[in-house]
N, C-alpha and C positions, 0 to 999 in steps of 0.2 A: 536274757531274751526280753526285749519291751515286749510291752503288751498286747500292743497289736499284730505282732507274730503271733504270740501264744493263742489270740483270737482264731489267726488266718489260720493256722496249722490244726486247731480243733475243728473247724469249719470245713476245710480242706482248699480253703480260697488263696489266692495266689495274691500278694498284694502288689503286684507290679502289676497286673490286670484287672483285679474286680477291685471295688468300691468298699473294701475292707473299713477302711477309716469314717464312711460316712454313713455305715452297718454301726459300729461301735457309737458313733455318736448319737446314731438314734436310741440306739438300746440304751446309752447311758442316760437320755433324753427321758425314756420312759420309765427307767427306774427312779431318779429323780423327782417325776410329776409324781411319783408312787412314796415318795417322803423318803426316800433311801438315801443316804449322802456317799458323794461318790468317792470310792476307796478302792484302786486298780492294785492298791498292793495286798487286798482281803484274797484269800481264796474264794470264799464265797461268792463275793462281788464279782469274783473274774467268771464262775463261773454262770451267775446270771446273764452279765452280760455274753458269753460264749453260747447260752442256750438262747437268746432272744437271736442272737444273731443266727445261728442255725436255723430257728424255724422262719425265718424273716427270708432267709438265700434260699431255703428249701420250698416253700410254701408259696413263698410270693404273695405274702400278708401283707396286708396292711398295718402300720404301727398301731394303730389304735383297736384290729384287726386280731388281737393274737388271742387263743384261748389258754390262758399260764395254767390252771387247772388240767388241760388236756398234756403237759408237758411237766406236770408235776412241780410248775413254779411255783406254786400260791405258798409251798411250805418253805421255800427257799428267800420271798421275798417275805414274811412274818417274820424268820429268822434275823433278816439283815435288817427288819424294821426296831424290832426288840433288843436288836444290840446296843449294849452299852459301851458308848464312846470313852476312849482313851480318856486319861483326866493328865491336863498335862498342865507345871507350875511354872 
């Protein structure tokens, strides 16, 4: 399943109707400003991005708008800041 099904399907958004793909690239946008490097095949990563995008379609927040504290991100984005990248030869 790409990833931006796996997004729409947790969200419950339709991607032939909402703006799935332009939800995912802001979330990835703000994970990124956040030192995170972006990795759709982490679990983790997917599911940051799947919770940014939910309170983003739910709340009608603003990007710069979101409280990750109140949605229990702060531990999920230390997590994915602290990971140690693949070493590859």
């Amino acid at each position: 399943m790409a990833f931006i099904d796996t997004v729409a399907e947790y969200t419950g958004m339709d991607v032939s109707v909402d703006d799935v793909q332009g939800f995912v690239d802001m979330a990835e946008a703000y994970l990124t400003d956040s030192g995170i490097t972006k990795d759709e095949t982490s679990p983790l990563y997917g599911l940051a991005v799947k919770m940014l995008v939910a309170t983003w379609k739910d709340q009608k927040v603003p990007t710069g708008g979101v409280d990750v504290n109140a949605m229990g991100f702060a531990g999920i984005l230390n997590k994915l800041k602290s990971a140690v990248p693949a070493v590859t030869t």
